[in-house]
C-alpha positions, -999 to 999 in steps of 0.1 A, spaced: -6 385 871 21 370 847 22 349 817 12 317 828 30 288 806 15 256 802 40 228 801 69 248 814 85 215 830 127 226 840 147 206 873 124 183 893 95 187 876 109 171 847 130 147 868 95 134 887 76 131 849 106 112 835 103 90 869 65 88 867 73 70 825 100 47 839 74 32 866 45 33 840 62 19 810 90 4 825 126 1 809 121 -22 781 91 -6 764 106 32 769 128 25 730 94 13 716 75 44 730 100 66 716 102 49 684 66 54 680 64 90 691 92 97 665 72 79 635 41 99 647 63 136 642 78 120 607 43 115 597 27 148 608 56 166 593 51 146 559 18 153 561 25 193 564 46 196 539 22 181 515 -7 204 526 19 230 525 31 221 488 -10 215 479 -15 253 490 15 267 474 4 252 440 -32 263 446 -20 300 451 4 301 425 -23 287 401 -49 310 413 -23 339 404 -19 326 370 -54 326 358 -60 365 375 -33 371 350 -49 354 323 -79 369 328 -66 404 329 -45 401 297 -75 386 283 -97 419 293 -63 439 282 -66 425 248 -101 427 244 -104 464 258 -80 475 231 
């Protein structure tokens, strides 16, 4: 059997979900909808690059004390 892909919308099936918003949401809250969605992505993507920086700093900081640690058993050793 194939790949199945969820969410593979292309020709009509993405003409008859467009459709299906228009009738729902009608025409004047459509440019409040998508200024939503768009403030929802800028705020998950915020949020990822400051988990992303967090972790970053954690690993680099991790890496510095392993090499503390070894000059320190270095030093001692000799």
């Amino acid at each position: 059997m194939g790949n199945i892909l969820l969410f593979n919308f292309f020709g009509p099936e993405m003409l008859v979900v467009l459709f299906a918003i228009l009738l729902l949401f009608g025409g004047k809250k459509i440019p409040e909808l998508m200024r939503g969605i768009g403030k929802g992505i800028r705020e998950f993507n915020t949020a990822r690059s400051s988990l992303e920086s967090e972790l970053k700093e954690g690993m680099n900081e991790a890496e510095r004390r392993e090499a503390e640690q070894k000059k320190k058993e270095e030093s001692s050793n000799a």
